[in-house]
N, CA and C of each residue as an Amber inpcrd file, in Angstrom:
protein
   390
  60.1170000 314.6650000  64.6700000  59.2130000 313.5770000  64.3570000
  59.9890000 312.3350000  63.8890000  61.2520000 312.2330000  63.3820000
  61.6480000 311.3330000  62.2340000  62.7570000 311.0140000  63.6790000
  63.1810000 311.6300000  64.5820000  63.4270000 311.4590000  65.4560000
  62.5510000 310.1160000  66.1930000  61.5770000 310.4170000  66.9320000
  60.7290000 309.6030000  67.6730000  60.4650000 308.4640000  67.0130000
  60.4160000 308.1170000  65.5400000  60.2040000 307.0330000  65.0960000
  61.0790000 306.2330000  64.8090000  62.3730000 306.6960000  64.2590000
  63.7190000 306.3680000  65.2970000  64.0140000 305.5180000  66.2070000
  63.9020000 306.1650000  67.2050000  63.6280000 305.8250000  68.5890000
  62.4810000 304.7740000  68.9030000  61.2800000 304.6430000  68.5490000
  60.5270000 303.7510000  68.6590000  60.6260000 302.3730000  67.6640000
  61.1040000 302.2240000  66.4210000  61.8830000 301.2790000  65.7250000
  63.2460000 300.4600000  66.4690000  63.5180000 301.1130000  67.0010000
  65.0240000 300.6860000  67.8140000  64.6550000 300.2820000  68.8240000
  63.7410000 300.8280000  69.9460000  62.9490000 299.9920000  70.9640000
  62.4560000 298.8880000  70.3340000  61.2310000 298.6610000  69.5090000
  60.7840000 297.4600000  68.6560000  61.2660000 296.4210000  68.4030000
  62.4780000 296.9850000  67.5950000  63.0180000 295.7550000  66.6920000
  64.2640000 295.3040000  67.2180000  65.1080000 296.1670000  67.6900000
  66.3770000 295.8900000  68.6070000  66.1550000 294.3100000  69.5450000
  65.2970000 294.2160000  70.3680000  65.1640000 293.6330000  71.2280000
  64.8680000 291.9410000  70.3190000  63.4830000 292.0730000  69.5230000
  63.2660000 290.8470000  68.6740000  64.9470000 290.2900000  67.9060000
  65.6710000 291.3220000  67.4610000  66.6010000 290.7830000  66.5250000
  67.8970000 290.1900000  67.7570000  67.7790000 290.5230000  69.1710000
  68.6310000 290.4630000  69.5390000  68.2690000 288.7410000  70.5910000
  66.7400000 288.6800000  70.5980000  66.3160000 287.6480000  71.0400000
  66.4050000 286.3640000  70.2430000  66.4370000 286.4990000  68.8360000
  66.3700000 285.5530000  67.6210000  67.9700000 285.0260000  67.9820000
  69.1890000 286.3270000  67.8300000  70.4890000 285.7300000  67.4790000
  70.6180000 285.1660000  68.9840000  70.3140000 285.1540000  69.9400000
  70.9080000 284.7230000  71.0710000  70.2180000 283.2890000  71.2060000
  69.0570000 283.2410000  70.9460000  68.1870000 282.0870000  70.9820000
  68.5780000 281.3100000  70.2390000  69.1160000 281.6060000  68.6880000
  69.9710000 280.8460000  67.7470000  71.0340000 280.4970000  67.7780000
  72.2930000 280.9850000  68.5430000  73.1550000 280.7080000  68.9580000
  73.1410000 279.2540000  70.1610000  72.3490000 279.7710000  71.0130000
  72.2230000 278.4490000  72.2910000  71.9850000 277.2500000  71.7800000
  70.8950000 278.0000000  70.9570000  70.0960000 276.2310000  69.9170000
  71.3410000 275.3560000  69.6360000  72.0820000 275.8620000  68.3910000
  72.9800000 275.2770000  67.9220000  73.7980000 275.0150000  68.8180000
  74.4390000 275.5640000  69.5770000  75.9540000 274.7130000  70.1430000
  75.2750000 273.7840000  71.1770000  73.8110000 274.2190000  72.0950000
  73.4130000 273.3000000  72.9390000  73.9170000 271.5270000  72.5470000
  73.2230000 271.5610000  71.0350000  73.2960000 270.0360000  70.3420000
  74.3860000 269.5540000  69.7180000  75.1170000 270.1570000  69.2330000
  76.1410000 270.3370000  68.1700000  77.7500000 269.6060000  69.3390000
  77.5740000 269.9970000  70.3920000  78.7790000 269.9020000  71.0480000
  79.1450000 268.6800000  71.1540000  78.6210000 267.5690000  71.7280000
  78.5010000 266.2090000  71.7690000  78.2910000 265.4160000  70.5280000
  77.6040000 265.8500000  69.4070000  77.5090000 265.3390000  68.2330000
  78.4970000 265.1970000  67.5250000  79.4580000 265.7050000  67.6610000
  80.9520000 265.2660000  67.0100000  81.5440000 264.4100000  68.0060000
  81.1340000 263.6660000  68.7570000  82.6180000 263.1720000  69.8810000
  82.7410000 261.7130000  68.9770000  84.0270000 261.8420000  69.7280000
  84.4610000 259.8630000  69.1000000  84.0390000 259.2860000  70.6930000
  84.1150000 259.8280000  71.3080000  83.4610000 258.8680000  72.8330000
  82.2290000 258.1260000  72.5850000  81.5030000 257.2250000  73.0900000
  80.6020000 256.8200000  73.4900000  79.6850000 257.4000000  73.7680000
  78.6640000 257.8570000  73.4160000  77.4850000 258.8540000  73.8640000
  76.2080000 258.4170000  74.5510000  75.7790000 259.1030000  74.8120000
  74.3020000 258.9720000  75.5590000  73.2500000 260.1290000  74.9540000
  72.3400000 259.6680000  74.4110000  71.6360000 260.9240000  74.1760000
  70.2050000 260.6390000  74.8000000  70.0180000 261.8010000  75.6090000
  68.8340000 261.6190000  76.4330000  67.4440000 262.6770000  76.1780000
  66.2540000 262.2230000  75.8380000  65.3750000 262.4290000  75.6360000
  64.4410000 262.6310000  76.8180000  64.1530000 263.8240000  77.5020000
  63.5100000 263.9410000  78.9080000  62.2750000 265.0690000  78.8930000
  61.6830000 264.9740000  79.7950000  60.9760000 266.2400000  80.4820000
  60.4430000 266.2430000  81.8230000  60.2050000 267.5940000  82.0810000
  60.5930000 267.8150000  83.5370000  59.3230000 267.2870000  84.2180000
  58.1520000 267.1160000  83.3730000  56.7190000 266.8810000  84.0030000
  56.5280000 265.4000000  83.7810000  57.4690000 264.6810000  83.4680000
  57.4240000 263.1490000  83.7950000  57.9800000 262.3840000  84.7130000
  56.6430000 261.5480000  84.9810000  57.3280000 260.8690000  86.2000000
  58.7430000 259.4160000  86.2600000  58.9380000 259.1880000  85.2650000
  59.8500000 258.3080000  84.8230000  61.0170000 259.0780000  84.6520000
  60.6910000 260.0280000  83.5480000  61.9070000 261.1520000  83.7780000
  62.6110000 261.3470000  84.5550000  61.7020000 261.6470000  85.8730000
  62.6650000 261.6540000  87.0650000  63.4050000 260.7120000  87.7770000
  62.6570000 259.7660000  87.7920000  63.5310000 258.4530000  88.0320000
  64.8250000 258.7730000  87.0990000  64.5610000 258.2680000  86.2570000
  65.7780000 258.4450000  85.2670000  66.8960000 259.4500000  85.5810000
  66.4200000 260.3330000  85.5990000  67.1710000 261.5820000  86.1750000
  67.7280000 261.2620000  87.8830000  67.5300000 260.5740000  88.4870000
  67.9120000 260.2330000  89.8650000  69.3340000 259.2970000  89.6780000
  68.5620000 257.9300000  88.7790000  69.7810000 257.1410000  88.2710000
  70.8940000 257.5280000  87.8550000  70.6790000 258.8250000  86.5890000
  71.5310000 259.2970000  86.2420000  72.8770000 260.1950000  87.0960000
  72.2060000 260.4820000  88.1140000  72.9570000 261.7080000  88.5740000
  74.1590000 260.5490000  89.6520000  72.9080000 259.4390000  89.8800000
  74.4240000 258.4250000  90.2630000  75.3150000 257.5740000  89.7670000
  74.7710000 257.0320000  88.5830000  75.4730000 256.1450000  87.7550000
  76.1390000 256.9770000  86.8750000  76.1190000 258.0690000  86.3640000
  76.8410000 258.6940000  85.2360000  78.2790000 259.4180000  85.7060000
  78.0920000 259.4960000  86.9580000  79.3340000 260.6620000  87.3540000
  80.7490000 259.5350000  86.8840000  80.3280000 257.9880000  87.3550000
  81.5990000 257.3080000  87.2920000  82.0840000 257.1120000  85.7820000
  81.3610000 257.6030000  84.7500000  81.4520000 257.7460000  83.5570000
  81.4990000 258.6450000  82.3020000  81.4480000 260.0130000  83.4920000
  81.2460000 261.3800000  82.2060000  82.8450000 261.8420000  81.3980000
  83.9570000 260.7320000  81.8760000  85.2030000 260.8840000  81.5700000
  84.9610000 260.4870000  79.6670000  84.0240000 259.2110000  80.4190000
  84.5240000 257.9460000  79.0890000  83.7460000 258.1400000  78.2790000
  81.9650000 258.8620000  78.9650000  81.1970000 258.6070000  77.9100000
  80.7640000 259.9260000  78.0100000  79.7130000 260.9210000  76.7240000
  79.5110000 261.5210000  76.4960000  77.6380000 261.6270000  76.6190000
  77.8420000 263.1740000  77.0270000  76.0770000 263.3750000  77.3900000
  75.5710000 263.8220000  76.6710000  74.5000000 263.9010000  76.5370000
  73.6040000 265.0730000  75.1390000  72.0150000 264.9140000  75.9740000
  71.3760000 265.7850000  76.9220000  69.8390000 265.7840000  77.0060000
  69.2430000 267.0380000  76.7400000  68.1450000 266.5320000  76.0590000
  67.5570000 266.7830000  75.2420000  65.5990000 266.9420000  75.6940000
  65.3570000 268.2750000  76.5220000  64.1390000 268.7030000  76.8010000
  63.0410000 268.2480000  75.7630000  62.4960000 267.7410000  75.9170000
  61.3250000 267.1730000  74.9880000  60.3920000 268.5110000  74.2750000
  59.8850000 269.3520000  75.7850000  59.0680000 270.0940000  75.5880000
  59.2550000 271.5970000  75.3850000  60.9990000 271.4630000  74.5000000
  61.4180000 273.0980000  73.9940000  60.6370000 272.6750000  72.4080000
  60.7960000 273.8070000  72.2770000  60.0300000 273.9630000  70.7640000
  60.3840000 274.4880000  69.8270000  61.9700000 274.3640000  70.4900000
  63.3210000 274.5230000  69.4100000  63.5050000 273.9420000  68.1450000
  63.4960000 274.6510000  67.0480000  63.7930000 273.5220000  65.6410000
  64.3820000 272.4900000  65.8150000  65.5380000 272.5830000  66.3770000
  66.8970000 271.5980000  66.6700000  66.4790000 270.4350000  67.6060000
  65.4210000 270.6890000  68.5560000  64.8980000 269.9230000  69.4780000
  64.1660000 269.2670000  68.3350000  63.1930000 269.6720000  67.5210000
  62.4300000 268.5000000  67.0940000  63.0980000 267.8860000  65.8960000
  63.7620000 268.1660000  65.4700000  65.1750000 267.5620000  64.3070000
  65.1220000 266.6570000  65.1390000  65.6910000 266.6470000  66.5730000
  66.6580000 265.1080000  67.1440000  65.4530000 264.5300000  67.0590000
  63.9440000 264.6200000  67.8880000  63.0380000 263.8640000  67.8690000
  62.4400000 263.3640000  66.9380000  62.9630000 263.8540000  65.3840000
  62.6980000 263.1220000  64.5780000  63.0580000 262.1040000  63.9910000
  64.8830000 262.7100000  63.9070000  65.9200000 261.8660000  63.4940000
  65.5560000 260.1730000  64.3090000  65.6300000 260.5400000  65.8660000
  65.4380000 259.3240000  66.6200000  63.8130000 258.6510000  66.6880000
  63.3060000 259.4320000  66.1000000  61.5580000 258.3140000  66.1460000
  61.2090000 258.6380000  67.3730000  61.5220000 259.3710000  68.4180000
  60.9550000 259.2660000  69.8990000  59.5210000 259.8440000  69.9730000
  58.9010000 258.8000000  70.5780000  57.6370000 258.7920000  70.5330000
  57.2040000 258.5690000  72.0280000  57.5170000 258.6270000  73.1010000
  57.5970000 258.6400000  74.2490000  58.9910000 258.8520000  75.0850000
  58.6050000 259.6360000  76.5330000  59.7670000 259.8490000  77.1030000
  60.0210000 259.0500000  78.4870000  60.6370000 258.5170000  79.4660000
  61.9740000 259.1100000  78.8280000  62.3280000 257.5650000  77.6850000
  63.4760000 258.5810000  76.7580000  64.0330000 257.6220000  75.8220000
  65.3370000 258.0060000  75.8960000  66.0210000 256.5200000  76.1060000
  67.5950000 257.0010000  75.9750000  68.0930000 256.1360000  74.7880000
  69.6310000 256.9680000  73.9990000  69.9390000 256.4510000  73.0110000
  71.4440000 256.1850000  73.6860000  71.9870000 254.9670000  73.1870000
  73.4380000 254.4650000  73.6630000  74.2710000 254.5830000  72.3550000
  74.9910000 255.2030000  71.9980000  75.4250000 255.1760000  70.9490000
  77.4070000 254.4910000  71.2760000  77.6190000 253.5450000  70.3760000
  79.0300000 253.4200000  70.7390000  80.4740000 254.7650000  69.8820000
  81.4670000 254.6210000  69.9300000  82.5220000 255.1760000  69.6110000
  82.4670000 255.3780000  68.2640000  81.6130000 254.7990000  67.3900000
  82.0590000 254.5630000  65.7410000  80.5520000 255.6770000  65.2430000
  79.6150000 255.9950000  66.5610000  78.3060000 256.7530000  66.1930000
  77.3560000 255.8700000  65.8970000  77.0610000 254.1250000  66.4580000
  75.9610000 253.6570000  65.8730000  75.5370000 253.6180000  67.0420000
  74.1050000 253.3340000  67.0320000  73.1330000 253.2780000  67.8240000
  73.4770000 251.5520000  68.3130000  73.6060000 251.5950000  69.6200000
  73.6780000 250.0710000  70.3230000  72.2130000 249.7050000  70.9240000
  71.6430000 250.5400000  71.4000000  70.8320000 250.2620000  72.5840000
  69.5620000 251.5870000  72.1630000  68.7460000 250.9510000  72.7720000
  67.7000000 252.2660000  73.0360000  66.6190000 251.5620000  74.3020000
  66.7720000 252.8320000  74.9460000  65.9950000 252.3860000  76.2630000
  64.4270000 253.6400000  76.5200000  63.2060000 252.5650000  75.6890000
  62.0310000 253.4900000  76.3220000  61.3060000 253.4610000  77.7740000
  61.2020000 254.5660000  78.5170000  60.7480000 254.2050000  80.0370000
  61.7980000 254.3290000  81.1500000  61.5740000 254.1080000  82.3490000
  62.6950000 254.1340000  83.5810000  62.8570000 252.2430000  83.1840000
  64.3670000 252.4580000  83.8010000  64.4730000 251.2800000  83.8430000
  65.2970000 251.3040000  85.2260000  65.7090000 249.3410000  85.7360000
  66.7410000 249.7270000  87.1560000  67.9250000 250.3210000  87.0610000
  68.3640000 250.7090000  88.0540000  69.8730000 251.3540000  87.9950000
  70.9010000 250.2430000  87.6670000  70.6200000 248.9790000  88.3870000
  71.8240000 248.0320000  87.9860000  71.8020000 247.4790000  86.4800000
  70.7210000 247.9530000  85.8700000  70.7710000 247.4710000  84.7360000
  71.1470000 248.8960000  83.9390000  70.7650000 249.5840000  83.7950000
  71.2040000 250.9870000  83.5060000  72.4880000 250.9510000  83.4430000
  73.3960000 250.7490000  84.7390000  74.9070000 251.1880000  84.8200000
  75.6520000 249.2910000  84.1550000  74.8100000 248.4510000  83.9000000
  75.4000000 247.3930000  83.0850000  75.3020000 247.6740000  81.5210000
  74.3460000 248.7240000  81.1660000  74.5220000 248.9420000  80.0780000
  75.8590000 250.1940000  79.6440000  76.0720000 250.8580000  80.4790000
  77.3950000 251.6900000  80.4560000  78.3680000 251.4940000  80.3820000
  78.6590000 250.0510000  81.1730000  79.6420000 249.4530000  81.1100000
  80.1470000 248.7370000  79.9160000  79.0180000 247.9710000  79.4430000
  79.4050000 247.6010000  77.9010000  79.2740000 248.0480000  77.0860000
  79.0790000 249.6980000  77.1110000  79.3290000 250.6860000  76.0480000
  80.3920000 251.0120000  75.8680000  81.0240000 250.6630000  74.4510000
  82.4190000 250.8160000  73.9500000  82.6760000 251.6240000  72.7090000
């Protein structure tokens, strides 16, 4: 008997404790990695069911490649429901998506961009990110 309950505790709880540390682990380094750089950052505020988003996400995938040397990425799913996810959305006030944050080399905020915007203006703002 003391057997089977055993066994059914370890089915139970095994799985929850092993879903928490793995889920807690991703959380943290997901955000954490880019948050220390001395580079230039980008922190991007998105989701997958917006239509600007995607724009954004189109721009990005062409204007950023000539820059993932110099500048640094961080995006940021709107609609996880990760502690750490709504920390940034708080820290930054984002109140609509998409929102991008330009941050320069020293960690201040230069720029903030709510909405799609054009690509040539997009990749002019990259450029004078220092």
């Amino acid at each position: 008997m003391k057997k089977n309950i055993i066994i059914v505790l370890l089915v139970l709880i095994l799985p929850i404790f092993a879903y928490m540390f793995l889920s807690s682990s991703k959380d943290d380094n997901s955000m954490s990695v880019n948050a220390k750089t001395t580079k230039p950052q980008i922190i991007k505020f998105t989701s997958e069911m917006c239509l600007d988003c995607q724009t954004m996400n189109k721009i990005m995938k062409e204007v950023y490649p000539a820059y993932k040397d110099k500048i640094a990425l961080t995006e940021i799913q709107v609609q996880d429901n990760k502690p750490s996810t709504q920390e940034w959305i708080k820290k930054y006030n984002v109140t609509l998506v998409p929102t991008i944050i330009l941050k320069n080399s020293q960690g201040e905020q230069v720029r903030r961009i709510e909405g799609a915007v054009d690509k040539n203006v997009f990749e002019g703002y990259l450029k004078g990110l220092k």
